[in-house]
C-alpha positions as CSV (number, residue, x, y, z in Angstrom):
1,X,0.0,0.0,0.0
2,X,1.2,3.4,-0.9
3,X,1.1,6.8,1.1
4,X,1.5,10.1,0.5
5,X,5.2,11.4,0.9
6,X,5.8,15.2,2.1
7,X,9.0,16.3,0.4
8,X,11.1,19.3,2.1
9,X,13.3,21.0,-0.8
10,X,15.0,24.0,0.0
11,X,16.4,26.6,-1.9
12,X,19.7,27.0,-0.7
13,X,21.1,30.2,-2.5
14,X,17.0,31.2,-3.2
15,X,17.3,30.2,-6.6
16,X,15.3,27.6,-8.1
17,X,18.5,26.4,-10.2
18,X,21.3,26.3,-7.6
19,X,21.6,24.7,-5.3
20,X,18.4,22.3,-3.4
21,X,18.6,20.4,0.0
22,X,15.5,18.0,0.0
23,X,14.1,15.7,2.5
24,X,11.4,13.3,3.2
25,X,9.1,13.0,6.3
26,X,10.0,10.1,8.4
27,X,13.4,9.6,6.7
28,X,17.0,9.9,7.7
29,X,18.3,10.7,4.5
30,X,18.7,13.8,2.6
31,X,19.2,14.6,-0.9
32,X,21.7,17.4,-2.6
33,X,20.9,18.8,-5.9
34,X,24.1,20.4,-7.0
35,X,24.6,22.3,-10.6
36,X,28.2,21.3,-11.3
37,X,29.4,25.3,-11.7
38,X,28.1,25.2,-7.6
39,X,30.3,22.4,-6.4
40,X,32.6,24.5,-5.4
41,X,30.1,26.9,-3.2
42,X,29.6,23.6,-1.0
43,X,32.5,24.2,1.3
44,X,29.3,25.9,3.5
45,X,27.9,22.2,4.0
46,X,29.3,20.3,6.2
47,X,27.2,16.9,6.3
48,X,28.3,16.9,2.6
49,X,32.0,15.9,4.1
50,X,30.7,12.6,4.9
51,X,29.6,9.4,2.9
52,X,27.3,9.1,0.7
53,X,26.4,8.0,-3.0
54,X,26.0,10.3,-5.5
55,X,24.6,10.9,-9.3
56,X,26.2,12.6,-12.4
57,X,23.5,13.9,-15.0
58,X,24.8,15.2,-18.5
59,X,24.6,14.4,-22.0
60,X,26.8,12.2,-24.6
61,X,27.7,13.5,-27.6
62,X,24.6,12.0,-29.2
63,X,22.6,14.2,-27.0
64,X,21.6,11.3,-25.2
65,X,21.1,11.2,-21.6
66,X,23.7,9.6,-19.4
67,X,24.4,9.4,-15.8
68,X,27.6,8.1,-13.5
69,X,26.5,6.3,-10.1
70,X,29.1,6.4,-7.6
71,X,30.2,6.5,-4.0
72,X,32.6,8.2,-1.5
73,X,33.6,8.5,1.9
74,X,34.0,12.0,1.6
75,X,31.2,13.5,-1.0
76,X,32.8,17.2,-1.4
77,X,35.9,16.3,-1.7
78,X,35.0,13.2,-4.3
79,X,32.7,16.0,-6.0
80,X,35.7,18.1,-6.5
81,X,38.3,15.1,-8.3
82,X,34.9,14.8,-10.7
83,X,35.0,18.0,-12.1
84,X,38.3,17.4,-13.7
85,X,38.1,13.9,-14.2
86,X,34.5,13.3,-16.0
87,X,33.8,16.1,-18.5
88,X,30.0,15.2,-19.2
89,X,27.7,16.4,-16.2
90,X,26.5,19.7,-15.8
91,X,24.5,18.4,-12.3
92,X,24.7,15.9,-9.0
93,X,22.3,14.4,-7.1
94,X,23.5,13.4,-3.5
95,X,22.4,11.0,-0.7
96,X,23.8,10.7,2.7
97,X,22.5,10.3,5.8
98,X,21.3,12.8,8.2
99,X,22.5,11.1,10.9
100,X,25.6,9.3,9.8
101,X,24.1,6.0,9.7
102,X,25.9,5.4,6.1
103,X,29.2,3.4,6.5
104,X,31.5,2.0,3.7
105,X,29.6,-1.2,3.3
106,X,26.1,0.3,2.9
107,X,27.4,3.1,0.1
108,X,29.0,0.4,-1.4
109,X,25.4,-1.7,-1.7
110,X,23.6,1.4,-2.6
111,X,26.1,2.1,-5.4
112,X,25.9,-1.8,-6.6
113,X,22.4,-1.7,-6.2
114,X,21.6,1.8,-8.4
115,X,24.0,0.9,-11.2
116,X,22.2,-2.4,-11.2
117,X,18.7,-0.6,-11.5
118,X,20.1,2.3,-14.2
119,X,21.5,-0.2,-16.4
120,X,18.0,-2.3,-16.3
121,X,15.8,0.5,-16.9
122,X,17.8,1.3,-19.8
123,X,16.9,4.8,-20.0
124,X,20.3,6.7,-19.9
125,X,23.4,5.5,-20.8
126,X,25.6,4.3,-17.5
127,X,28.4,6.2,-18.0
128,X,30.6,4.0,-15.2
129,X,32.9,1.8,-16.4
130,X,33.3,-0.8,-14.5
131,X,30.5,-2.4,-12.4
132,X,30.4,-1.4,-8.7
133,X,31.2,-4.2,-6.6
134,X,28.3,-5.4,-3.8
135,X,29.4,-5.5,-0.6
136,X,28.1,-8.1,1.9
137,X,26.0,-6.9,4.7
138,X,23.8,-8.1,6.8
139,X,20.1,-9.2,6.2
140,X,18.4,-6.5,8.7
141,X,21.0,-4.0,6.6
142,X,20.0,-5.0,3.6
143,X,16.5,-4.5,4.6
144,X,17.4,-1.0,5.3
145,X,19.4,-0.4,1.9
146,X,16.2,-1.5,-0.3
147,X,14.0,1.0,1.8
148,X,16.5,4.0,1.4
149,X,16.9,2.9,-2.7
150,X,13.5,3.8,-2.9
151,X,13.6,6.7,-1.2
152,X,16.2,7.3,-3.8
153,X,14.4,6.6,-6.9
154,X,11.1,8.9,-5.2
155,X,13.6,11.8,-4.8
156,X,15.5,11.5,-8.2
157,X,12.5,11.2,-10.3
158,X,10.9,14.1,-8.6
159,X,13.9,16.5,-9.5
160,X,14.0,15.6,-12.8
161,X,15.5,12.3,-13.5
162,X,13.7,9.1,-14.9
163,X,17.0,7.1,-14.6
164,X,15.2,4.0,-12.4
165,X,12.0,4.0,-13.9
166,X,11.2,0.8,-16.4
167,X,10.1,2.8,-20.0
168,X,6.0,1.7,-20.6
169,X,5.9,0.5,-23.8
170,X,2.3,1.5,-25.4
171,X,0.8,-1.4,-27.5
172,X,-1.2,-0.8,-30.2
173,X,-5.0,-0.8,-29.9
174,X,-6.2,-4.1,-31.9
175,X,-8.6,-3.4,-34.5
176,X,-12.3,-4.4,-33.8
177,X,-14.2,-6.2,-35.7
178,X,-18.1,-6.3,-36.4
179,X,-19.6,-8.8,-37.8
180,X,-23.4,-8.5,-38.9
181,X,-25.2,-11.4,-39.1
182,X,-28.6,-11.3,-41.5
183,X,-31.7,-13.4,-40.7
């Protein structure tokens, strides 16, 4: 059964495309929408020091839309290496945890876990590489992962991404038919 979600996003610098903080009721994560020329502005959050996974969102040379999922112990800083090291993305989206819940082995899952969905969806090109490797965690953990990777797809489709969602393919309406029959 689903229920209504209340999503927080705040306008950080005021405008509607810089920077966004966004949260969900009755969740401990929180999301970062970062334009790529505002990375550097960041150095005013400090919850964006610790781990987390992140999105890249840009365009191929096709004009196609392609995304990099990855992870870090240190978001800024990771952030930073990615403007000189992946050409493509002209905005982030960022997941941590609001109350530092998020160690090594879960970003590692989430990462695994995303890339896995990206690349089944099939709706922008997965710009990483190689594939992230799963890291084992516990069953309860696990648990936990699968609810915040929803939390995840909820938040990136509402700011603007369709990276997770399955493509509905329309079929065709089948002709009908009448027969009249003549007594």
């Amino acid at each position: 059964m689903k229920f209504g979600k209340t999503i927080k996003i705040f306008l950080i610098d005021g405008d509607p495309n810089g920077r966004m903080s966004c949260e969900l009721s009755n969740w401990s994560g929180k999301a970062y929408k970062i334009p790529r020329i505002k990375i550097k502005d960041c150095s005013d959050r400090e919850d964006l020091a610790g781990t987390g996974v992140y999105l890249l969102f840009g365009k191929d040379e096709e004009g196609k839309e392609q995304v990099y999922i990855g992870e870090a112990e240190s978001i800024l800083k990771r952030l930073n290496q990615q403007l000189t090291s992946k050409d493509f993305w002209n905005e982030t989206i960022v997941f941590i945890s609001k109350d530092d819940n998020l160690n090594k082995a879960h970003i590692k899952y989430l990462e695994n876990r995303l890339h896995d969905i990206a690349k089944s969806a099939n709706r922008y090109k997965v710009e990483n590489s190689v594939i992230p490797t799963q890291s084992s965690v516990s069953e309860s953990d696990r648990a936990e992962m699968e609810e915040y990777i929803e939390y995840v797809k909820l938040l990136v489709n509402t700011l603007g991404h369709k990276v997770f969602d399955e493509k509905r393919e329309l079929k065709p309406k089948q002709k009908e038919i009448l027969f009249f029959i003549k007594a």
